[in-house]
C-alpha positions in Angstrom: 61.8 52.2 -89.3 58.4 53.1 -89.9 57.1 50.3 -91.8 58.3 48.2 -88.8 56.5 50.1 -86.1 53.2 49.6 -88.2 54.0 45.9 -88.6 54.0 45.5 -84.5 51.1 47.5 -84.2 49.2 45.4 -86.3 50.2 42.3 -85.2 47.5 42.3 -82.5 45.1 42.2 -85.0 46.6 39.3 -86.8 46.9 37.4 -83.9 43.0 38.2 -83.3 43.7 40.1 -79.7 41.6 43.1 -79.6 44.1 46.7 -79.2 42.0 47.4 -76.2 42.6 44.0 -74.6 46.1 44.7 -74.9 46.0 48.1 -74.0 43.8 47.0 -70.8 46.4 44.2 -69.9 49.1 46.7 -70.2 47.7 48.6 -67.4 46.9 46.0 -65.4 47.9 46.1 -62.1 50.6 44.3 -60.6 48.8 43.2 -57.6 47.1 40.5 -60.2 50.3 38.7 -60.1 49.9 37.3 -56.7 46.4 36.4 -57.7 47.4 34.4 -60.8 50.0 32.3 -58.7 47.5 31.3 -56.1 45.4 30.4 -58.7 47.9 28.2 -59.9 48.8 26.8 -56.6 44.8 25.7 -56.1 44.6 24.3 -59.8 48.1 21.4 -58.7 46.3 21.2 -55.3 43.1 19.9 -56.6 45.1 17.5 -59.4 47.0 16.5 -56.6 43.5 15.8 -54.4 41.9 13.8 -57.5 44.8 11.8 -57.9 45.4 11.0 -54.4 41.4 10.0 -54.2 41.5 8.1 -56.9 44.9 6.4 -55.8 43.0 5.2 -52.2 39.7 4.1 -54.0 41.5 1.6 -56.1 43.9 0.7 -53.0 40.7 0.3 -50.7 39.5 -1.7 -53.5 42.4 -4.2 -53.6 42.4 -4.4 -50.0 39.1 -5.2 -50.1 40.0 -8.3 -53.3 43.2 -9.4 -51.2 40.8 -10.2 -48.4 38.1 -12.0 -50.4 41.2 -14.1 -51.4 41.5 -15.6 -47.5 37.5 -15.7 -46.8 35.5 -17.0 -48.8 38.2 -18.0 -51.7 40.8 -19.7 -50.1 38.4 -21.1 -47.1 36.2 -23.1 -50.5 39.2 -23.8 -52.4 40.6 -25.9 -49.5 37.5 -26.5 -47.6 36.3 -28.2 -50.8 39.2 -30.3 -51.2 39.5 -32.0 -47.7 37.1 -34.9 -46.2 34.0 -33.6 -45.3 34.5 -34.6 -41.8 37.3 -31.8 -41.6 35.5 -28.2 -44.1 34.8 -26.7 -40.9 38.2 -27.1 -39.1 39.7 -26.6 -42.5 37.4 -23.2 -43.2 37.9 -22.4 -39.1 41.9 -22.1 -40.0 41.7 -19.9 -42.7 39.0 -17.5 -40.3 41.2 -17.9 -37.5 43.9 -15.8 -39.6 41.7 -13.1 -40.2 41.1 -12.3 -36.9 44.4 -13.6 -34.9 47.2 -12.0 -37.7 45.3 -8.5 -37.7 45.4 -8.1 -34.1 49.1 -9.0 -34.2 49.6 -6.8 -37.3 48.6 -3.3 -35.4 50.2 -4.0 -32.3 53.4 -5.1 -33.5 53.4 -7.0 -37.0 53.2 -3.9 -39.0 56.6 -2.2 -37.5 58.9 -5.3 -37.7 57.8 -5.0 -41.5 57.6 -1.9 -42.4 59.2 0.2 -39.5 63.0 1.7 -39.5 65.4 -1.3 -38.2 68.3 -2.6 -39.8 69.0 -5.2 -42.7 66.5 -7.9 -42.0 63.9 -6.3 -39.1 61.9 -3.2 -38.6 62.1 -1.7 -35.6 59.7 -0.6 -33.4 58.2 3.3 -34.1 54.8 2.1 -34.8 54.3 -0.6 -32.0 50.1 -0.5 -31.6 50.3 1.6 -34.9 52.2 4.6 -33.7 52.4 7.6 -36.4 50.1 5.4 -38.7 47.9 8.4 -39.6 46.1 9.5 -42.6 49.3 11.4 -44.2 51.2 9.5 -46.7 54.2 7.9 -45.8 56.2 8.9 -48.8 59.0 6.1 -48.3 56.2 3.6 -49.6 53.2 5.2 -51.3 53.2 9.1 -51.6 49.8 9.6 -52.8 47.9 7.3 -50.5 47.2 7.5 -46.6 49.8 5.4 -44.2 46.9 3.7 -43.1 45.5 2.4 -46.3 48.9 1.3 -47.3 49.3 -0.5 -43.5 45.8 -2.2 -44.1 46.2 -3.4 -47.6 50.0 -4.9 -46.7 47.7 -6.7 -43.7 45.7 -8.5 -46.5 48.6 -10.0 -47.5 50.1 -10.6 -43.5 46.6 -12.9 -43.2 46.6 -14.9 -46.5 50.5 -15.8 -46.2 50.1 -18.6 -43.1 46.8 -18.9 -44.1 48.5 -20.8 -47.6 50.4 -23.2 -44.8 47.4 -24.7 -43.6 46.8 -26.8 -46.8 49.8 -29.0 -46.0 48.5 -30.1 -42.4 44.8 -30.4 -43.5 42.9 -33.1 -41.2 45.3 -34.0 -38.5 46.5 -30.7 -36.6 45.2 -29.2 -33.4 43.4 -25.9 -33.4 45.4 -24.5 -30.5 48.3 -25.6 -32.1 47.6 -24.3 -35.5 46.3 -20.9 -33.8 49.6 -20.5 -31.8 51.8 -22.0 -35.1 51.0 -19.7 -36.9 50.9 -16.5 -35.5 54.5 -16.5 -34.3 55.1 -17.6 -38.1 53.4 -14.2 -38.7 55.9 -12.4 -36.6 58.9 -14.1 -36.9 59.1 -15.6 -40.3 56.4 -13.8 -42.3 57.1 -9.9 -40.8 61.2 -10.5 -41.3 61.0 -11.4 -44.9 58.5 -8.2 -45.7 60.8 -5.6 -44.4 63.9 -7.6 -46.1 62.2 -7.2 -49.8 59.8 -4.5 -49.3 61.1 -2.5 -46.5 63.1 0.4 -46.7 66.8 -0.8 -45.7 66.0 -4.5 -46.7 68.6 -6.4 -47.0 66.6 -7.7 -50.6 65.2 -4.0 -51.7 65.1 -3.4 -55.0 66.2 0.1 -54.4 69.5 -0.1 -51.7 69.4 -3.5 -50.6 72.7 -5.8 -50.8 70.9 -8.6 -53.0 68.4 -5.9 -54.9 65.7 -8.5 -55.5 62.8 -8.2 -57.9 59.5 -8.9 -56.1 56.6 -6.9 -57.3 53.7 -8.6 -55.3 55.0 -11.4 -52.9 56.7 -14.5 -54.7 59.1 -14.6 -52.2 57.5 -13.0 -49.2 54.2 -14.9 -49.3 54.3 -18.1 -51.9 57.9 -19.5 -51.3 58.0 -18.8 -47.2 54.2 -20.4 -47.1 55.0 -22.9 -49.8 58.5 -24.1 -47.9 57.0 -23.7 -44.6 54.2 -26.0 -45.8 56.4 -28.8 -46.5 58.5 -28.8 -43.4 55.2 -28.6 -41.5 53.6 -32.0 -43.1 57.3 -33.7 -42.7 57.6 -33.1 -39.4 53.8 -33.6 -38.1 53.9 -36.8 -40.3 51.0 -38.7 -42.9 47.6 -39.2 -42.5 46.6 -42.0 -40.9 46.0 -44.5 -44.1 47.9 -42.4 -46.3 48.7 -43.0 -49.2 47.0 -46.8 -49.3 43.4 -45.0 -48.3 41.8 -43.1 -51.2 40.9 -39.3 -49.7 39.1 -37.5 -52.7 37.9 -34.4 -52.2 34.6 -34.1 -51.0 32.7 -31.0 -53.0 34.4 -30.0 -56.2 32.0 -27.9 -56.4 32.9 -25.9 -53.3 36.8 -26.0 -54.4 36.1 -24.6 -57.8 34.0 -21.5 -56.6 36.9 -21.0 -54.0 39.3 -20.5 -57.4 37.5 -18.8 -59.5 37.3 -16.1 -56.1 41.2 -16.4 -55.7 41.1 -16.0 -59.3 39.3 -13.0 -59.1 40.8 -11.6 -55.7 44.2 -11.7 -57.1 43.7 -8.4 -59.0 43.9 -6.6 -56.2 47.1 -8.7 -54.8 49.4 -8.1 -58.0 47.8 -4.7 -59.7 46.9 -3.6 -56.3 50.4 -3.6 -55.7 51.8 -0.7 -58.3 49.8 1.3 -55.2 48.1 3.3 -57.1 45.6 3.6 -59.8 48.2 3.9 -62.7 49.7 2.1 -65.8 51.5 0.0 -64.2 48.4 -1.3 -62.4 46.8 -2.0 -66.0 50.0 -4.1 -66.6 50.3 -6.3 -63.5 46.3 -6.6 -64.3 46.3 -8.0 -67.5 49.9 -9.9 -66.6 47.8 -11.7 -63.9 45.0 -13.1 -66.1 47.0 -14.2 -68.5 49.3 -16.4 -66.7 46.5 -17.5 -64.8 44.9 -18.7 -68.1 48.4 -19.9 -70.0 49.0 -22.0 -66.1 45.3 -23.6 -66.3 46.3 -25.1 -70.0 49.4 -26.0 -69.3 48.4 -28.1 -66.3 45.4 -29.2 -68.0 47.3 -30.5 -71.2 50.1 -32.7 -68.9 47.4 -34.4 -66.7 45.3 -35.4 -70.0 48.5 -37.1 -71.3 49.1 -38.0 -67.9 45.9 -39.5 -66.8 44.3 -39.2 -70.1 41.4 -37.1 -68.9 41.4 -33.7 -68.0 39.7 -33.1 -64.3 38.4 -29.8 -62.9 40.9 -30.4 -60.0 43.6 -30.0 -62.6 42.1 -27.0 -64.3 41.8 -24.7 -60.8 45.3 -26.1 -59.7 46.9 -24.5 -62.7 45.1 -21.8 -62.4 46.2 -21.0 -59.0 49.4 -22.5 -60.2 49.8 -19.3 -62.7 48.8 -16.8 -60.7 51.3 -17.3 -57.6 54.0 -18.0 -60.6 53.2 -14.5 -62.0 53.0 -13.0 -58.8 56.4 -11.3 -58.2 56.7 -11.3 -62.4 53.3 -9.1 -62.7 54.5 -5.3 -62.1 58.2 -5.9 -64.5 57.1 -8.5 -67.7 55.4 -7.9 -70.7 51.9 -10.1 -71.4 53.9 -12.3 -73.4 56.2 -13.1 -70.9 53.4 -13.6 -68.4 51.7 -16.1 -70.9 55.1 -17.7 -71.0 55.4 -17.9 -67.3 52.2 -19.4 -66.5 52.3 -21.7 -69.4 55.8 -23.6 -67.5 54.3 -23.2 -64.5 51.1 -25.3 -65.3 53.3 -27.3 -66.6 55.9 -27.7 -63.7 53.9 -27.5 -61.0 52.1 -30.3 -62.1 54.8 -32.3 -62.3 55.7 -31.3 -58.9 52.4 -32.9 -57.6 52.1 -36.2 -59.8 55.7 -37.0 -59.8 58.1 -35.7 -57.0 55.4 -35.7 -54.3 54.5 -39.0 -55.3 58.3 -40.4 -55.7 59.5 -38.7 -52.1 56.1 -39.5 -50.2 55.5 -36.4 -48.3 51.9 -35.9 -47.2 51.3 -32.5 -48.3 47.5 -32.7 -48.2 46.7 -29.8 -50.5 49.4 -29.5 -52.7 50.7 -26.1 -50.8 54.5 -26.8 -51.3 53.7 -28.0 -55.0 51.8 -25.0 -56.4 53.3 -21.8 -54.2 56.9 -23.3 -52.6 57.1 -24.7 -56.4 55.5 -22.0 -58.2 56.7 -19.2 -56.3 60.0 -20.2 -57.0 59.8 -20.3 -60.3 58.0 -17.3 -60.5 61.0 -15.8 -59.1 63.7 -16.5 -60.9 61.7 -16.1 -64.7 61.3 -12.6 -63.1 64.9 -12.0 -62.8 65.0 -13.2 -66.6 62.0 -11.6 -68.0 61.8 -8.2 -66.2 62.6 -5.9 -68.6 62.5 -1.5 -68.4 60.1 -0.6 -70.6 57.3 -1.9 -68.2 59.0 -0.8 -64.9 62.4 0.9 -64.8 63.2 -0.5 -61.1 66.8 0.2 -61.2 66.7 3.7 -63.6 65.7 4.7 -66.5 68.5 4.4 -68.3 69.7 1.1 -66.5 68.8 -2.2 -67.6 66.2 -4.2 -65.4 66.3 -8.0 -66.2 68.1 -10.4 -68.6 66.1 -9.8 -71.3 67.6 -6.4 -71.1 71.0 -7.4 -70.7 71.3 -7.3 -67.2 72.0 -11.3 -66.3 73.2 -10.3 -63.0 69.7 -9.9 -61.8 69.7 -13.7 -61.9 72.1 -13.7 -59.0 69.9 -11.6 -56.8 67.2 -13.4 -57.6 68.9 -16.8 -56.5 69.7 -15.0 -53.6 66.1 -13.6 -52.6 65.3 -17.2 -52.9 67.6 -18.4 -50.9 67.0 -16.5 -48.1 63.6 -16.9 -48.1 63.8 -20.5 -48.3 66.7 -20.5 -45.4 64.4 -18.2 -43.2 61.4 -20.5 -44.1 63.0 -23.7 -43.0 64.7 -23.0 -39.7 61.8 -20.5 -38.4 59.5 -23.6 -38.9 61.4 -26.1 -37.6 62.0 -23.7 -34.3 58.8 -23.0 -33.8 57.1 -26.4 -34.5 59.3 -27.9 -31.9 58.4 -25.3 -29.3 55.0 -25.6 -30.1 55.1 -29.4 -30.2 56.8 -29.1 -26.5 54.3 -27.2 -25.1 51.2 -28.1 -26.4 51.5 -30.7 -28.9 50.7 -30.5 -32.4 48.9 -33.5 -33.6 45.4 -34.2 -32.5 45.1 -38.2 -31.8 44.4 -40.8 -34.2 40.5 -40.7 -32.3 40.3 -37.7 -32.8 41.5 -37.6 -36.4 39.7 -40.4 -37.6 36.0 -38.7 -36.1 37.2 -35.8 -37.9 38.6 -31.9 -36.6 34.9 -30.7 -37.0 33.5 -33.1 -34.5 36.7 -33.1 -32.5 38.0 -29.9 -32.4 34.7 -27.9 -32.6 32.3 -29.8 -31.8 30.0 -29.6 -35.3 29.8 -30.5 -38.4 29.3 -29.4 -41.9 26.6 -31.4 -42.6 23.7 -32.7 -40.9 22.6 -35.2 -43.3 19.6 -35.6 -40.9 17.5 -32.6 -41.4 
């Protein structure tokens, strides 16, 4: 008994803790209790502070890219690749959205997306941005302010019907456009948000009826632009000359600095998207370069056996090809699978372009149906087969995400997020075209069309090749 009571009193020592130390914290008054646990309390508070900071930099930041998609990059990319009669009107169109959708988005646009409704609307709580405050809204983002997550989902809001405007390039009227598309921003763009995004959507990955995979908008901004797009050049009708007349685009130069800034800008649109500055950011990052890169060979490869030569045109098409294929893919594949997915998509949407466009005749002037209503299709359903749990366990931990883990289902739903999106994307544009056509008419006259939209609509141009 002895020889143990010696061993505990000299296991201080051994430990290195001084007798008195002991002796000091044995005597120790309570009251430091309470002390210690607030100190604990301020130590999570700050972590929590830091990560919540660093959260809304990176978010700011990807609001800030998603932007510089719509002005400058996708005002060059199409500006570039229309007449130069029409870069102004073409660049007006893609301006107009900046300004037009994000008045729309705080008085209403924001609540029918991301507001309390049913299956397929928000409702109303946060008409003119009601309780859209500075404290997290924890059914999207609980570690960044409601109104940086309102003003990044805007970014997206502007560059969806901004996409449509590459399918009626040189013959629509500004009113029209203006009026076109931002009722498509309410009615066809805000709907499909809340159905994949928002929380009772009818396509949520998490409670929805047809749990569709979407990470970053495949469905709510490539195939609803992309399909709208085509409706919109079949029903306003060709170019006058077209296809006989030759209509090259008239600065390469512009169009390729525009891609290489969409390029850029889609950082922020597929990581930005894990909303927050995490690991799953990192992957949706390097996801999206990838297929971006894989997309640019593969279209560059078919035209070169196609055309034997391989054009920049081709090169910045894949490209952009790749990175709205990848799109919903980016937050739930591994890189291989996002090499894989861009490399079919270069490859496909190309064909879309030379082949189908050409064999059906359809005037749509800047390819917007063939790269995102094509390419976000795709993108779609490869994410149903590639997603996979061990980049983002959407359905559990424990639960199987894609095919590629076993769970073939997820095909379905992603047929079914398709489908609706192209259902919703077809009869909202045909509705509102014809009202639009009714009351103010869409087309501006073959005059007008042949002096070009900057002249005609505006009332400048470009250019003055005389100073």
């Amino acid at each position: 008994m002895r020889s143990r009571t010696f061993k505990l009193l000299l296991l201080p020592a051994f430990l290195g803790i001084p007798a008195f130390a002991l002796a000091q914290t044995a005597s120790a008054p309570a009251a430091s209790a309470p002390a210690t646990q607030a100190q604990i309390a301020a130590l999570q508070q700050a972590v929590q502070n830091a990560q919540s900071a660093g959260d809304n930099a990176w978010m700011l930041v990807s609001a800030a890219l998603v932007l510089l998609m719509t002005g400058p990059g996708l005002a060059l990319f199409y500006g570039g690749l229309v007449r130069k009669k029409n870069i102004l009107a073409t660049m007006m169109q893609s301006f107009a959205m900046m300004g037009l959708v994000t008045i729309l988005w705080a008085v209403v646009g924001y609540s029918l997306a991301f507001g309390h409704g049913n299956s397929f609307i928000g409702g109303f709580e946060h008409l003119f941005l009601r309780g859209v405050g500075l404290a997290p809204n924890t059914d999207y983002a609980p570690t960044i302010p409601e109104q940086t997550y309102m003003i990044y989902q805007l970014m997206f809001a502007i560059i969806t019907p901004a996409l449509i405007t590459g399918a009626f390039a040189e013959r629509m009227k500004f009113s029209a456009m203006a009026v076109f598309l931002s009722l498509w921003s309410l009615l066809v763009y805000s709907p499909m948000a809340h159905m994949v995004w928002g929380v009772g959507g009818l396509l949520n990955a998490t409670g929805g009826h047809f749990p569709s995979l979407d990470f970053a908008g495949g469905t709510v901004v490539h195939v609803t632009s992309g399909v709208s797009a085509l409706v919109t050049c079949i029903y306003l009708g060709k170019r006058i000359g077209y296809p006989q007349t030759n209509m090259p685009p008239h600065s390469m130069v512009l169009s390729f600095i525009g891609a290489c800034l969409l390029w850029v800008g889609w950082f922020g649109f597929n990581a930005g998207s894990a909303l927050a500055a995490s690991p799953l950011a990192t992957s949706a990052f390097v996801n999206t370069h990838f297929a971006a890169a894989a997309a640019a060979l593969g279209w560059t490869v078919a035209e070169w056996i196609h055309n034997g030569k391989p054009t920049a045109l081709g090169a910045i098409s894949g490209a952009v090809a790749g990175l709205v294929a990848i799109t919903p893919a980016s937050g739930f594949v591994q890189p291989f699978a996002a090499l894989a997915i861009g490399l079919v998509a270069g490859i496909f949407c190309s064909f879309m372009v030379f082949a189908v466009k050409s064999r059906l005749g359809y005037d749509d002037s800047l390819d917007a149906f063939g790269v995102h209503g094509a390419g976000g299709t795709l993108g779609a359903l490869l994410t149903g087969l590639f997603a996979t749990r061990a980049i983002n366990a959407a359905f559990g931990k424990d639960v199987p995400t894609g095919a590629i883990d076993g769970h073939w289902g997820q095909m379905l739903n992603q047929f079914a997020g398709v489908a609706v999106a192209w259902t919703i994307s077809i009869i909202g544009t045909l509705v509102l075209l014809f009202v639009v056509d009714k009351v103010i008419g869409l087309r501006v006259s073959p005059d007008q069309e042949a002096a070009g939209l900057d002249l005609s609509q505006h009332g400048e141009e470009g250019y003055d090749l005389n100073s």
